[in-house]
PDB file of N, CA, C and O in Angstrom:
ATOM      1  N   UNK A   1      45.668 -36.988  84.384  1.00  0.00           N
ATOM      2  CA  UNK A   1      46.631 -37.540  85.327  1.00  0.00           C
ATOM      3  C   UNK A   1      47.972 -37.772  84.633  1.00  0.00           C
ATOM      4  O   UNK A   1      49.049 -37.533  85.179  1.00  0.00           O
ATOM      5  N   UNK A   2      47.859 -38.176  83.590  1.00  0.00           N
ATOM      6  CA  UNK A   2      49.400 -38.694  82.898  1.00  0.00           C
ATOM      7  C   UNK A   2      50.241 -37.663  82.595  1.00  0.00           C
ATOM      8  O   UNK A   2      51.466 -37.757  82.670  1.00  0.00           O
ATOM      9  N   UNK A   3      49.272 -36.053  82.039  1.00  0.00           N
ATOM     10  CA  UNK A   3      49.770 -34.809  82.131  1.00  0.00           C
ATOM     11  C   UNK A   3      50.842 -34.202  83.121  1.00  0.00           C
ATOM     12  O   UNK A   3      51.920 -33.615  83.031  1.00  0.00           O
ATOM     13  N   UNK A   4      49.784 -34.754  84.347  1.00  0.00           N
ATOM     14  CA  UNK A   4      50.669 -34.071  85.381  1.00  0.00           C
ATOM     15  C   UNK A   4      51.831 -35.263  85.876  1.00  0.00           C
ATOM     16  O   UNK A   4      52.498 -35.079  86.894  1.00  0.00           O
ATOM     17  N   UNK A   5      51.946 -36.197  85.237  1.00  0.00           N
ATOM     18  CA  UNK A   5      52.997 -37.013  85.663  1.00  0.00           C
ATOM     19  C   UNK A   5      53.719 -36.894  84.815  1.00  0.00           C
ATOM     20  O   UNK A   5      54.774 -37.414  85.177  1.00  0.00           O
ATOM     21  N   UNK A   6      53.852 -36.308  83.357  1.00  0.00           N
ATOM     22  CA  UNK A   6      54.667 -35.841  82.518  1.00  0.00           C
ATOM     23  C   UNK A   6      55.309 -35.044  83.001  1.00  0.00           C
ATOM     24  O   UNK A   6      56.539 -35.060  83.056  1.00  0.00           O
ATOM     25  N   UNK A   7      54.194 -33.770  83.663  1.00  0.00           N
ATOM     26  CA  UNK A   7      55.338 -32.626  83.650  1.00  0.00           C
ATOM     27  C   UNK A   7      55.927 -32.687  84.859  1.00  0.00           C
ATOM     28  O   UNK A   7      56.640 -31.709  85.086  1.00  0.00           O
ATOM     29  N   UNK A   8      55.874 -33.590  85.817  1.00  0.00           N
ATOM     30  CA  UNK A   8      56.762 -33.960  86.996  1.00  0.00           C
ATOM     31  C   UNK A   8      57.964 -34.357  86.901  1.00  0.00           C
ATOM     32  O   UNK A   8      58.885 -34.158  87.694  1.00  0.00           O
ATOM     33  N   UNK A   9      57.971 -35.253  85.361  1.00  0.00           N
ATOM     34  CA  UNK A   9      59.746 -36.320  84.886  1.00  0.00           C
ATOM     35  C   UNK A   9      60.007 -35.044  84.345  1.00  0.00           C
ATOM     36  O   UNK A   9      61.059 -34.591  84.796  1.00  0.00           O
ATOM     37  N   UNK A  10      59.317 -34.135  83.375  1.00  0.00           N
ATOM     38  CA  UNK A  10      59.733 -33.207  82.571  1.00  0.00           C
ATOM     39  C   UNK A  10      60.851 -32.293  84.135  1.00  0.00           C
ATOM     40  O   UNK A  10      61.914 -32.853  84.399  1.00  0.00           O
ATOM     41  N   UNK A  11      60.594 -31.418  84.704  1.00  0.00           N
ATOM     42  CA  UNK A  11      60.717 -31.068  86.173  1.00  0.00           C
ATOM     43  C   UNK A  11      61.682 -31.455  86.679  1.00  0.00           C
ATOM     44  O   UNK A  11      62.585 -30.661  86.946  1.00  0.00           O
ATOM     45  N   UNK A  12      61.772 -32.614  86.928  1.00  0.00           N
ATOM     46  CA  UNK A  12      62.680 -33.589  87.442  1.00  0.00           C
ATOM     47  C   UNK A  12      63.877 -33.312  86.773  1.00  0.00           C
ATOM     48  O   UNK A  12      64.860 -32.705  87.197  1.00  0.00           O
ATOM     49  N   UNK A  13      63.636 -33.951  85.408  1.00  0.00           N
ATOM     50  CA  UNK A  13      64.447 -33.933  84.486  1.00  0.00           C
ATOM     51  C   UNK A  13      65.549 -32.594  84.286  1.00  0.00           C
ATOM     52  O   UNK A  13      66.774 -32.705  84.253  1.00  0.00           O
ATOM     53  N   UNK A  14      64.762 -31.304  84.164  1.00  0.00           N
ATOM     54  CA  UNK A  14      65.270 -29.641  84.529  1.00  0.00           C
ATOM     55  C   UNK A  14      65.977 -29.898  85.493  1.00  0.00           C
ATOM     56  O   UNK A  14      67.198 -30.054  85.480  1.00  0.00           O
ATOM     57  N   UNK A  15      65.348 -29.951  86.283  1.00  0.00           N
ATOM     58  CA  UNK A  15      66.317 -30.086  87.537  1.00  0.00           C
ATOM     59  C   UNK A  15      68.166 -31.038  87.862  1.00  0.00           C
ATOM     60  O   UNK A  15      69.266 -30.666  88.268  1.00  0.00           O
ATOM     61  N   UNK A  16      67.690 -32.077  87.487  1.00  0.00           N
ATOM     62  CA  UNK A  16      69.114 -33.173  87.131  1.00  0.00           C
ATOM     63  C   UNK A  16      69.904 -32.221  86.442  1.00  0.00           C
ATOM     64  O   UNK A  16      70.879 -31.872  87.107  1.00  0.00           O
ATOM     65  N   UNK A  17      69.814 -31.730  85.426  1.00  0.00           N
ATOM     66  CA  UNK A  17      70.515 -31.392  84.325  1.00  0.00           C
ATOM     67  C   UNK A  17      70.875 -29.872  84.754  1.00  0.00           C
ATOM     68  O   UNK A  17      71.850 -29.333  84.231  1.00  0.00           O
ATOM     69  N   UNK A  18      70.237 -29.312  85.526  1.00  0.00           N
ATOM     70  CA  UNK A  18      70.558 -27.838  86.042  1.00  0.00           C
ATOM     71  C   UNK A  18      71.512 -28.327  87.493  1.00  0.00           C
ATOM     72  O   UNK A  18      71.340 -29.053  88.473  1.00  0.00           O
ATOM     73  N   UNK A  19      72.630 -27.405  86.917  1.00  0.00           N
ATOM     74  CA  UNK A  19      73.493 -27.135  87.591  1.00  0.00           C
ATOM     75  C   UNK A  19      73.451 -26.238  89.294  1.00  0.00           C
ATOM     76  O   UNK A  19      73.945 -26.415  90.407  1.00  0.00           O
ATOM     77  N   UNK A  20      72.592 -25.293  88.659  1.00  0.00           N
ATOM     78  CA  UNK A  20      72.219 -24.856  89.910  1.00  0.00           C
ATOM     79  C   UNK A  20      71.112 -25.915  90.581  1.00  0.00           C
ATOM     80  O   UNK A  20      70.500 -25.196  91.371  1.00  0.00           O
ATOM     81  N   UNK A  21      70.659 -26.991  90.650  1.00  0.00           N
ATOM     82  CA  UNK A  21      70.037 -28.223  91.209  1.00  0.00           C
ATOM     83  C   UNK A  21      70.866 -28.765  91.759  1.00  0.00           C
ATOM     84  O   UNK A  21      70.418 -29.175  92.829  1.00  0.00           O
ATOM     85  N   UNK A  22      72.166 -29.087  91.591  1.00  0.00           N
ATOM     86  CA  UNK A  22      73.186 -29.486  92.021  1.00  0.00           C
ATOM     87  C   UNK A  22      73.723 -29.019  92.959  1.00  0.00           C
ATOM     88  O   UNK A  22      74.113 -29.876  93.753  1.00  0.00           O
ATOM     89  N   UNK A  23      74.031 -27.481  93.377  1.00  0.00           N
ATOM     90  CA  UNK A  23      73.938 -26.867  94.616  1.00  0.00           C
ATOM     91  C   UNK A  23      73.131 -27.235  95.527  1.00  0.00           C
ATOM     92  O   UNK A  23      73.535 -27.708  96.589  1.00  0.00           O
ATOM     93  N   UNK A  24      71.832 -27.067  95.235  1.00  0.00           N
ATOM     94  CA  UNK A  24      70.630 -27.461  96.316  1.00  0.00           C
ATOM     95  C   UNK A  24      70.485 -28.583  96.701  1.00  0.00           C
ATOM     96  O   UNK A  24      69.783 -28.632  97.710  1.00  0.00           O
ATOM     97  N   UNK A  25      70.994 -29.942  96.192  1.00  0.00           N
ATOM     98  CA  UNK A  25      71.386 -30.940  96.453  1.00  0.00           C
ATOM     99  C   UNK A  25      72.536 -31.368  97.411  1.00  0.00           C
ATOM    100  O   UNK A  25      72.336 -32.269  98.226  1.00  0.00           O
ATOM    101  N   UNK A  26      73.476 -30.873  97.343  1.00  0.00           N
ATOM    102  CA  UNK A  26      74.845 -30.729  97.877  1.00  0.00           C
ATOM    103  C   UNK A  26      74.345 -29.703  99.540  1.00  0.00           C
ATOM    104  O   UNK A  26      74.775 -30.103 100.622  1.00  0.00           O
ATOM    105  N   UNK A  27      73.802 -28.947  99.492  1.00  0.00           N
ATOM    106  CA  UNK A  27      73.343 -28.115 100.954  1.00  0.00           C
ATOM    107  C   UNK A  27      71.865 -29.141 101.395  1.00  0.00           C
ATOM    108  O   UNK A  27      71.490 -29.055 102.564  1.00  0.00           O
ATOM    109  N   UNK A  28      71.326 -29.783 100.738  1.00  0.00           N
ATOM    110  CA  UNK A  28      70.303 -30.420 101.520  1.00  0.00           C
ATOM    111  C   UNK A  28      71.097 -31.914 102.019  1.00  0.00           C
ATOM    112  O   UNK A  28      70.567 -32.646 102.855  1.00  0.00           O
ATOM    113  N   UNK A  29      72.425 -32.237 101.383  1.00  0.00           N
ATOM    114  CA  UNK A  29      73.205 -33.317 102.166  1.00  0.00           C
ATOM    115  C   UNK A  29      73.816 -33.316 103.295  1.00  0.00           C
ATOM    116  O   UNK A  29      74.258 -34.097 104.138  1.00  0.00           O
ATOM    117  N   UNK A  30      73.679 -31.790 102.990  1.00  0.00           N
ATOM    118  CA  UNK A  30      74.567 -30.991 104.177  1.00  0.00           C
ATOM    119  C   UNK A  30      73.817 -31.208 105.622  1.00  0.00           C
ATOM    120  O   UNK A  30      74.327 -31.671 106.642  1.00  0.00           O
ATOM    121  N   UNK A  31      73.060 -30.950 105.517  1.00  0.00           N
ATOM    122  CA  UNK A  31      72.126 -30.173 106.338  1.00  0.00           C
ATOM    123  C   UNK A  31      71.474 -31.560 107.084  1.00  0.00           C
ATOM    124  O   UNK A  31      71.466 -31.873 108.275  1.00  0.00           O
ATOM    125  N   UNK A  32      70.788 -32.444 105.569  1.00  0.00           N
ATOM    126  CA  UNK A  32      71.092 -33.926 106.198  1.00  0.00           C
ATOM    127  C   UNK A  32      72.035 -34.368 107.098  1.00  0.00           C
ATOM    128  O   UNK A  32      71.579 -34.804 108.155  1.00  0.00           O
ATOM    129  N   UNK A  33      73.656 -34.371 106.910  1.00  0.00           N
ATOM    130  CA  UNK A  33      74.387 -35.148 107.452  1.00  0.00           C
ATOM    131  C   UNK A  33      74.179 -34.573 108.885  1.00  0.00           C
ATOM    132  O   UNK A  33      73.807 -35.251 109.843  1.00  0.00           O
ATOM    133  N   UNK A  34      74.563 -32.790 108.930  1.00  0.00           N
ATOM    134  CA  UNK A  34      74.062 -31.967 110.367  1.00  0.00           C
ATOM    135  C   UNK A  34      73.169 -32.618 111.232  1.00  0.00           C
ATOM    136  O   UNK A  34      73.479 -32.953 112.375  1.00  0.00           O
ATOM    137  N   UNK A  35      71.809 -32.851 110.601  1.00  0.00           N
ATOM    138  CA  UNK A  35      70.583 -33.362 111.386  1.00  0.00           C
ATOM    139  C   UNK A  35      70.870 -34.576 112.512  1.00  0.00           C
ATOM    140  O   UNK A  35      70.719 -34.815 113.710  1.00  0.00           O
ATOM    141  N   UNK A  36      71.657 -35.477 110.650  1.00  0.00           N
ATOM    142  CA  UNK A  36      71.357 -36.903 111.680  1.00  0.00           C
ATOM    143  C   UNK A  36      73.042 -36.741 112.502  1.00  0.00           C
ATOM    144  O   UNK A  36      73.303 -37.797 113.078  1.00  0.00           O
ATOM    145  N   UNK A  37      73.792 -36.037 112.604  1.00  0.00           N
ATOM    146  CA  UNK A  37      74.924 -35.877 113.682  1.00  0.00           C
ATOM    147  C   UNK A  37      74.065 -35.242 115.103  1.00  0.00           C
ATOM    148  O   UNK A  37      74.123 -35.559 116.291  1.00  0.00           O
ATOM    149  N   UNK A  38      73.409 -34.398 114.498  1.00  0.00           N
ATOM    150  CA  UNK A  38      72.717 -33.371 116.354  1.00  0.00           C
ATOM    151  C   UNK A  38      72.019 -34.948 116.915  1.00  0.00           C
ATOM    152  O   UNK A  38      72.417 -35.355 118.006  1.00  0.00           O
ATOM    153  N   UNK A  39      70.970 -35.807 116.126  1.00  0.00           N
ATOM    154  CA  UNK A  39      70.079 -36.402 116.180  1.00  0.00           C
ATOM    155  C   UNK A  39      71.025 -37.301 117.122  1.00  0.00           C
ATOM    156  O   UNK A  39      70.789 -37.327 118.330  1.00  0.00           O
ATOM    157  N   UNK A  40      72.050 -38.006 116.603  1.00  0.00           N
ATOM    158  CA  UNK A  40      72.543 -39.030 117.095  1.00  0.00           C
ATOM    159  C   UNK A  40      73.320 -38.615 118.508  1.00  0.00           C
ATOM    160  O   UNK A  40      73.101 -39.261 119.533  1.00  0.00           O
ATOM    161  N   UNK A  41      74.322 -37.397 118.487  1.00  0.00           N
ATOM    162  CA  UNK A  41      74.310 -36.773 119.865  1.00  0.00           C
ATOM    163  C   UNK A  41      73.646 -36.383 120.713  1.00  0.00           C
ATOM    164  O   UNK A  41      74.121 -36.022 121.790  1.00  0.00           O
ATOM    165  N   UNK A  42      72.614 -36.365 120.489  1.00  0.00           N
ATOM    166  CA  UNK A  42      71.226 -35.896 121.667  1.00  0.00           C
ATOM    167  C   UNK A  42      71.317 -37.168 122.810  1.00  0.00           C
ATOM    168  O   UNK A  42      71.225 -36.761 123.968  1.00  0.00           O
ATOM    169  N   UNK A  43      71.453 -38.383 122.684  1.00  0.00           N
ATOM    170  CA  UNK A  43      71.233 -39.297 123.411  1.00  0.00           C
ATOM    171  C   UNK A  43      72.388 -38.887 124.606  1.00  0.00           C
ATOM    172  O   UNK A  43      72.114 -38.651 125.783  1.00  0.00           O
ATOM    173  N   UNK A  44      73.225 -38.875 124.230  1.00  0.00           N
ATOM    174  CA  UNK A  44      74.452 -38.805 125.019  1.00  0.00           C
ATOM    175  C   UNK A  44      74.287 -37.505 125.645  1.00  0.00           C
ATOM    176  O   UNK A  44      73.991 -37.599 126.836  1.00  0.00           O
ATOM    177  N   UNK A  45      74.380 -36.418 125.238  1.00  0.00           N
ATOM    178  CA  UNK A  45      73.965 -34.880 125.886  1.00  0.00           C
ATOM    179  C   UNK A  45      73.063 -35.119 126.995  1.00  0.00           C
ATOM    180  O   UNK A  45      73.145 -34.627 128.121  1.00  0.00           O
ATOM    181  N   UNK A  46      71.834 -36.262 126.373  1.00  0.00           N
ATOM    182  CA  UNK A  46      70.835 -35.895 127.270  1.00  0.00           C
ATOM    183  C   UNK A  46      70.782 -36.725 128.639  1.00  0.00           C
ATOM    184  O   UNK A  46      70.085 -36.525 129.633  1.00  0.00           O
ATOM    185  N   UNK A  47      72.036 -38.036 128.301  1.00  0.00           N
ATOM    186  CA  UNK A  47      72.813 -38.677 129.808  1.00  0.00           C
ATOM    187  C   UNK A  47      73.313 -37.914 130.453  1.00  0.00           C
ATOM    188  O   UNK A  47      73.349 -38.120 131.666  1.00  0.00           O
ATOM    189  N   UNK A  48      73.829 -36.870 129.967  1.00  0.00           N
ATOM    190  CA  UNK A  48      75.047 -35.951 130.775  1.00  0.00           C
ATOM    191  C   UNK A  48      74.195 -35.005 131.522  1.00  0.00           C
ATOM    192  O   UNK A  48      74.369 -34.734 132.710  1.00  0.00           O
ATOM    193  N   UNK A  49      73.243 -34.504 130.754  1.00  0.00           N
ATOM    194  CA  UNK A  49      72.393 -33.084 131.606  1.00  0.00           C
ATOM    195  C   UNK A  49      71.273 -33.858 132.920  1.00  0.00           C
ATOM    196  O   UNK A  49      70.980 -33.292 133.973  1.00  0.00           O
ATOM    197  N   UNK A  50      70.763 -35.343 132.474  1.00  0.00           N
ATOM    198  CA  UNK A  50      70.180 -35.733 133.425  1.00  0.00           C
ATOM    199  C   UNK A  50      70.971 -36.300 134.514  1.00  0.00           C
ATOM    200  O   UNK A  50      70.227 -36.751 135.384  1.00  0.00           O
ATOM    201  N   UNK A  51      72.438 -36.465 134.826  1.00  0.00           N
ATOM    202  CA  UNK A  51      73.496 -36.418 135.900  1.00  0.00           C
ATOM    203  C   UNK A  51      73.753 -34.893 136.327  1.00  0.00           C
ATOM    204  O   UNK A  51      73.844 -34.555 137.507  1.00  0.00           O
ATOM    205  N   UNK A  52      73.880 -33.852 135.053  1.00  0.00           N
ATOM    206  CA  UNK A  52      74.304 -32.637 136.405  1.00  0.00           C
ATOM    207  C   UNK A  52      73.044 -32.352 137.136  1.00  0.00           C
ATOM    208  O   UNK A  52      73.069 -32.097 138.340  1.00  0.00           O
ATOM    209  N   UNK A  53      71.453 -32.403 136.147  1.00  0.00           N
ATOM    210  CA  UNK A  53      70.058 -31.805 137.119  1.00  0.00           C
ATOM    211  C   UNK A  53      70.424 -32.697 138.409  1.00  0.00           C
ATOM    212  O   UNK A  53      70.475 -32.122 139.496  1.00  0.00           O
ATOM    213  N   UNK A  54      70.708 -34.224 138.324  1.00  0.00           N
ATOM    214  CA  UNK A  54      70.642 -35.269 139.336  1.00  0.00           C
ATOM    215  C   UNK A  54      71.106 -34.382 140.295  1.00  0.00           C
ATOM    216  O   UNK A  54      70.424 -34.133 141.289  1.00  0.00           O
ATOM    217  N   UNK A  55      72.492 -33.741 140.053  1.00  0.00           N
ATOM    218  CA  UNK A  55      73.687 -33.442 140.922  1.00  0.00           C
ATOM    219  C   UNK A  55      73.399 -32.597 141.566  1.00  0.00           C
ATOM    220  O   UNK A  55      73.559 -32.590 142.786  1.00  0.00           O
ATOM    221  N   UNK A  56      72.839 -31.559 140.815  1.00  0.00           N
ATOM    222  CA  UNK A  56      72.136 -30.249 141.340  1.00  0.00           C
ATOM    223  C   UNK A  56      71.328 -30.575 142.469  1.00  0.00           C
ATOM    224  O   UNK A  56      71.495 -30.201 143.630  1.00  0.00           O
ATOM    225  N   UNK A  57      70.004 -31.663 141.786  1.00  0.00           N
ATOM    226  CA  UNK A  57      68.843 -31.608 142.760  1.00  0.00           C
ATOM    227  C   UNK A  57      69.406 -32.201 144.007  1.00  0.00           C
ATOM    228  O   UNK A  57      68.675 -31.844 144.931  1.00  0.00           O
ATOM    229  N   UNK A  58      70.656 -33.160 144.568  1.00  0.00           N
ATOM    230  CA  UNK A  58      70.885 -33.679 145.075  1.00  0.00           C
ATOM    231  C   UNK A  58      71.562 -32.945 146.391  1.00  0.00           C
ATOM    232  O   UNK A  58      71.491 -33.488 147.493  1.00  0.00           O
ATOM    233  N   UNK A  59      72.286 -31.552 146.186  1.00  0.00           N
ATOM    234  CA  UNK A  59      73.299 -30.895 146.302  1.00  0.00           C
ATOM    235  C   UNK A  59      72.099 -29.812 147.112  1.00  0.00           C
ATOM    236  O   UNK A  59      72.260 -29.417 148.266  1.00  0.00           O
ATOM    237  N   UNK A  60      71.047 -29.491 146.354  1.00  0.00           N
ATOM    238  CA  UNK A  60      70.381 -28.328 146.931  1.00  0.00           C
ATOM    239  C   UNK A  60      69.259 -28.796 147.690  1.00  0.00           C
ATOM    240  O   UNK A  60      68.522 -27.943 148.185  1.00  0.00           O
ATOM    241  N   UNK A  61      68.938 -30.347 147.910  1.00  0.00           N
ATOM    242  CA  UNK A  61      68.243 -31.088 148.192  1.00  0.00           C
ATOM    243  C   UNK A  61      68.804 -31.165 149.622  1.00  0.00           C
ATOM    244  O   UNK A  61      68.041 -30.993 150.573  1.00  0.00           O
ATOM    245  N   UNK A  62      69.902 -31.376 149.776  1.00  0.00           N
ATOM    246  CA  UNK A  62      71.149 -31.375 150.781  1.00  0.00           C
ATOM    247  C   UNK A  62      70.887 -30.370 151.901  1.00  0.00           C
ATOM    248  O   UNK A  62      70.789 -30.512 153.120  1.00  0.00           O
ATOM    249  N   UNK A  63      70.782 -29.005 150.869  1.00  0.00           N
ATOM    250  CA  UNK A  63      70.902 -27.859 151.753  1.00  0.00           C
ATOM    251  C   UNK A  63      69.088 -27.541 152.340  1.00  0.00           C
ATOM    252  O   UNK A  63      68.820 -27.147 153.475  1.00  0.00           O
ATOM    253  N   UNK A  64      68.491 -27.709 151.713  1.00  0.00           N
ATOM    254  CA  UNK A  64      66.954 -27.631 152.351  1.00  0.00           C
ATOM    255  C   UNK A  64      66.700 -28.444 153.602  1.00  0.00           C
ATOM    256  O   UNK A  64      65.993 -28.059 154.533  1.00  0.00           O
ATOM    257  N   UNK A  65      67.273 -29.486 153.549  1.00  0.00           N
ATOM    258  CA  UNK A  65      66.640 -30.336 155.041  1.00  0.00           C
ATOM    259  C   UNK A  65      67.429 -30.471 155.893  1.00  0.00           C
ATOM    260  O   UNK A  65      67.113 -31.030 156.944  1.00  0.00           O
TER     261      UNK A  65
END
């Protein structure tokens, strides 16, 4: 067990110090910040689309009866 927790800091460690780690870091912040922006606009999008279906169903609801 301590082996494989060595070569995990060892790993780790490669990684910090590699430059190209630093890229992959920098695009997974990215991609982070992306997420939680879609994540946090969804609420609002999904007020707006449940007023036009409303509008729709209301409109063609209209014309059926």
């Amino acid at each position: 067990m301590r082996d494989v927790l060595d070569n995990w800091v060892l790993r780790l460690q490669i990684l910090i110090n590699d430059k190209e780690g630093q890229d992959l870091v920098e695009y997974a912040l990215v991609v982070a910040t992306v997420a939680f922006g879609a994540t946090a606009g969804m609420s609002s999008m999904a007020s707006g689309l449940n007023k036009a279906f409303r509008q729709v169903s209301t409109t063609v609801g209209s014309y059926i009866t």
